[in-house]
VOZASE-515945 format. One record per residue (C-alpha): x, y, z. Coordinates in steps of 0.1 Angstrom, whole numbers, plus 5000, padded with zeros to 4 digits. Layout:
REM residues N
XYZ ...
REM end
This chain:
REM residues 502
633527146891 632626876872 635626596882 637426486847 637026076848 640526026852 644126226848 644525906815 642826146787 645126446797 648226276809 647626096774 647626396758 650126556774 652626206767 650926096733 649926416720 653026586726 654826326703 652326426673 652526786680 656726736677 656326546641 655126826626 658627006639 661326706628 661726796594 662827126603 665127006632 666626726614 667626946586 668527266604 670926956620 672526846591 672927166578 674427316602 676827016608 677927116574 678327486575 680327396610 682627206588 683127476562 683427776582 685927876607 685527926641 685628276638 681928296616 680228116645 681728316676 681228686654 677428546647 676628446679 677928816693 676328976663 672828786676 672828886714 673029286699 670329176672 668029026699 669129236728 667529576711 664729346692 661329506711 659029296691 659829016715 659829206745 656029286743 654728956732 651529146714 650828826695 650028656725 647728966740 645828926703 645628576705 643528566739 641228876727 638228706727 636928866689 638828936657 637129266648 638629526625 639729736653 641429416673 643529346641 644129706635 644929806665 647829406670 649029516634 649929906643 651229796678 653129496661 654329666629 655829986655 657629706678 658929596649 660129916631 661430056663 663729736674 665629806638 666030196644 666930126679 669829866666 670830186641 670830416666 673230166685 675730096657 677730426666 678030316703 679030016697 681730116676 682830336703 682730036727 685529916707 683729596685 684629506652 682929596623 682329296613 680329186644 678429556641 677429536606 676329166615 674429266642 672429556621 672129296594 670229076617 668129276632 666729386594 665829026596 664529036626 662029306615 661229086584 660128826608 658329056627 656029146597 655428776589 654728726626 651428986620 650328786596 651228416610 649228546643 646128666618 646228306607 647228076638 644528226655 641628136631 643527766634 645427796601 648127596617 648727366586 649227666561 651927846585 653627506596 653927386556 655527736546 658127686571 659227356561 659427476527 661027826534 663827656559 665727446533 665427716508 666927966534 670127776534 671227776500 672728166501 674428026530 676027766513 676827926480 678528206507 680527956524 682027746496 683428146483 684428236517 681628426530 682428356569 680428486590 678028606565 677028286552 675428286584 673728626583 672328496546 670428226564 668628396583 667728666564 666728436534 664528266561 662628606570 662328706536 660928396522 658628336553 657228676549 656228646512 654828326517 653228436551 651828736532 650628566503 648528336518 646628536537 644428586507 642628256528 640828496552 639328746530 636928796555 639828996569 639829276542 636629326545 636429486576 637529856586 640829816601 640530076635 643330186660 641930176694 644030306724 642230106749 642629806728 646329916727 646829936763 645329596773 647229436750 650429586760 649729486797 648929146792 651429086762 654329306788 653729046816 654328746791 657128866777 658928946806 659728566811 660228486776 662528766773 664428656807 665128336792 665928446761 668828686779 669928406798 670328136770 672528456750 674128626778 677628416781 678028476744 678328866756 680828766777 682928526758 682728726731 683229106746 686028976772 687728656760 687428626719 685028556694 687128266682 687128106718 683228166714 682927976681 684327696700 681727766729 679027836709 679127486692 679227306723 676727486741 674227356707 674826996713 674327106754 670627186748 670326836732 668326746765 666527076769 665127016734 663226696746 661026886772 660627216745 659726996711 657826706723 656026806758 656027196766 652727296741 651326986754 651927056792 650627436789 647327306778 647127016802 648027266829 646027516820 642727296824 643627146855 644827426870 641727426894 642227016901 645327026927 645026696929 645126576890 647226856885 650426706910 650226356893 650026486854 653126736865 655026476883 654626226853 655826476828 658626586847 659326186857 659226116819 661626456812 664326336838 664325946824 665326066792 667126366798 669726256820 670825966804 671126156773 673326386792 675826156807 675625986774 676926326757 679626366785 681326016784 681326106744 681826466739 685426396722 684126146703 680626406696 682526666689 685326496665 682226316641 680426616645 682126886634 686226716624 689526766645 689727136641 686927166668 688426996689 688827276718 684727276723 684526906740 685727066772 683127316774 680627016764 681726836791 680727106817 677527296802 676326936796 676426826834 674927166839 672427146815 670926816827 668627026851 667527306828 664327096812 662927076850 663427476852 661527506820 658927256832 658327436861 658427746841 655227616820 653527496851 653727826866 652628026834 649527756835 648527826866 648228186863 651528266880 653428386849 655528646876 656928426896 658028226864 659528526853 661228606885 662628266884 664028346853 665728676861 667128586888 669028356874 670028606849 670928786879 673328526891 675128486852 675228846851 677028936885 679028576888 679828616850 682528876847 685028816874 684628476863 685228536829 687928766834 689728566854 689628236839 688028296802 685428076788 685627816817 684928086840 681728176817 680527816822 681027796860 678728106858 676127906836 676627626859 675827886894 672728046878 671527676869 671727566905 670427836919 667027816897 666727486906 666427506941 664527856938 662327646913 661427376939 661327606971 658127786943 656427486938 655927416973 655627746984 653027856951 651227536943 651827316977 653527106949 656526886957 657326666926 659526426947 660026146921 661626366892 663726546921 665426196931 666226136895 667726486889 669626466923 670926106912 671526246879 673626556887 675926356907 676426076884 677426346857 679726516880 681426176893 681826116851 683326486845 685826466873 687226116863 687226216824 688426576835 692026346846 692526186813 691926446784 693326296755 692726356710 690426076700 691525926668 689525776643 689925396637 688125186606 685425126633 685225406655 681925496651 681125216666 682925286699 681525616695 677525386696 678725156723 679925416750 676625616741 674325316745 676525226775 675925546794 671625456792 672225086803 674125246834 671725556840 668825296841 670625016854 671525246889 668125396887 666625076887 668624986921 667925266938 664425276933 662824956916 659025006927 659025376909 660625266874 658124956876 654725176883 655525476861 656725266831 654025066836 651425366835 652825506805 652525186789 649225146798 648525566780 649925466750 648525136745 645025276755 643525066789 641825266805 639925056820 642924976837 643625336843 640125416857 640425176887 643625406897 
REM end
């Protein structure tokens, strides 16, 4: 194989071009953000802990997701009438069958002794989800002839517009359904859009759409495999809301729920900014073990500087978070902040090493990863629940997280002969900084007030908790911060001359 002239055009990609691929998702974020901060402030915390409940029924019988088809399409190498017929019948089924599979459930679940509330939520959502599943044929038609700008553009339009049933709902008491509104505003407005403009591949209808059982079969193994670890960690990130919510309260899991959204403020720097980018880089060196161990131990490198920090930032603050955030009446969910965030400051090196095994054509050891750590919440979960309620749920959260990590690290070496040593020395330093922090603050709970100017507290204890991450960091291990800084300078400035000598 031909060698690549250095790792600078992919590691710059998978740095520089990750930050252009997240632009195009900030308008979404930043608004889903503010929005939600609002409806958080309107609704109780009942809405939030009987959505969240409603949602792991909703997703738990979704199939759609289960099979990943659009994935299996998207790899066929042509885009004949019977490879569209044959994604669109299999799709369209998945779909149909996840809602008749949550109506077949509704009974049981009755039965099982949940509200109707939470049941007629849960059915509710999963008619959504079916609406999405339609507009995902036709987003995967149009991805995959590279119609990413038509698809991106419909969903920054569509997500604002989704939340304005949800408003008009909470300001006349809707609860719970203002919620519900949302998203099904957001599936039914994607899928007209969705639908509408694929009127810009007519070559599409011009072909005989064909349902071929052979087609149907390959795709379902090679879509089966894929899903397998997407749906793990989709179980995982929904299964302590089952438990909060079946054993302890949904009002307890309101309180959960919103901590565990500012919890995944970390996560979301690896999954918005660098996860597309680090598939593809991965993918293409794959065969390069060499290039491949230096691009993977800068990404992760570059996911733990800023990752941690941010998460003993949000644990010296999580009072102060929650109180800005959300107002005094929300109160109850800094304490579960506090722990899901110093277990959460290791869950964007488990999804890193997630991608990197996916790339390399392992995708079932990353899904083994991935259940067993459902595995570990699963088992651990309901004694610990039971006995000690929603802080039982998070020591469960905390178990499975710990156990990944070192599972995830003994499959690096063991599968790729990979050991990234440099992110693991900030994660270890990391983790124990954040549990020092959570065991001094655990002593001195107190109700933060407001003063004319306590914001600003609120800024300088945030800002305070990067100058100390970095500060320590810096201490411990000066010649590392100096050459990787200085070799992501160099990417994003563009000498690669400088590079090249390397």
């Amino acid at each position: 194989m031909e060698r690549l002239t250095s790792e600078e055009p992919l590691a710059y990609r998978a740095v520089r071009g990750g930050l252009w691929v997240a632009l195009s998702a900030y308008w979404t974020l930043a608004f889903g953000f503010v929005a939600n901060i609002l409806l958080t402030r309107m609704l109780a915390p009942e809405a939030f802990g009987t959505f969240a409940l409603a949602m792991f029924f909703a997703q738990l019988f979704r199939i759609q997701t289960k099979l990943r088809l659009g994935y299996a399409f998207g790899q066929h190498p042509e885009t004949t009438g019977e490879s569209v017929g044959t994604y669109a019948v299999l799709e369209g089924a998945a779909a149909l069958g996840g809602l008749a599979l949550m109506g077949m459930m509704v009974p049981v679940l009755r039965t099982l002794g949940y509200s109707e509330q939470v049941v007629m939520a849960a059915l509710v959502l999963s008619f959504a989800a079916f609406l999405e599943g339609i507009a995902g044929i036709a987003g995967t038609l149009l991805e995959k002839e590279l119609r990413f700008g038509a698809t991106s553009l419909y969903q920054s339009l569509v997500f604002p517009l989704s939340y304005l049933p949800a408003f008009w709902l909470a300001l006349h008491g809707g609860g719970v359904w203002s919620l519900v509104a949302q998203t099904t505003a957001y599936s039914f407005f994607l899928l007209g859009l969705v639908l509408i403009s694929l009127r810009q591949l007519p070559h599409l209808w011009q072909q005989r759409w064909e349902f071929r059982w052979d087609l149907a079969l390959s795709f379902l193994r090679f879509g089966s495999v894929a899903g397998l670890w997407l749906m793990a960690g989709t179980l995982f990130a929904q299964l302590d809301s089952f438990l909060i919510g079946t054993f302890v309260g949904v009002t307890t899991l309101g309180y959960y729920d919103r901590a565990y959204r500012i919890a995944q403020w970390p996560g979301l720097i690896f999954n918005a900014v660098l996860a597309r980018a680090a598939f593809y880089t991965y993918a293409r060196l794959r065969r390069d073990r060499e290039q491949l161990k230096k691009t993977a131990d800068m990404i992760s490198w570059t996911i733990a500087m800023i990752a941690s920090p941010l998460a003993l930032a949000i644990l010296l603050t999580a009072q102060e978070i929650v109180l800005l955030l959300y107002g005094e009446r929300w109160l109850p969910s800094a304490l579960f902040l506090q722990i899901l965030i110093a277990c959460f400051v290791i869950r964007p090196y488990l999804e890193h090493v997630g991608i990197l095994l996916n790339a390399t054509g392992r995708p079932m050891q990353a899904a083994t990863l991935q259940w067993i750590q459902v595995g570990v919440l699963g088992i651990a979960g309901v004694p610990l629940t039971l006995r000690w309620g929603a802080l039982g749920t998070c020591g469960a959260v905390g178990l499975a997280l710990a156990i990944g990590f070192v599972l995830a690290s003994v499959s690096l070496r063991r599968d790729l002969q990979m050991d990234l040593r440099t992110a693991l020395r900030i994660w270890r330093v990391a983790a124990g900084l954040l549990i020092a922090t959570l065991l001094m603050t655990s002593f001195s709970h107190f109700r933060w007030s407001f003063a004319p100017h306590g914001w600003l507290l609120t800024v300088s204890k945030f800002a305070s908790a990067f100058v100390l991450f970095y500060a320590l960091m810096f201490v411990i291990d000066p010649a590392t911060i100096r050459e990787q800084t200085g070799y992501i300078w160099r990417l994003t400035t563009g000498h690669k001359q400088r590079l090249s000598k390397r």
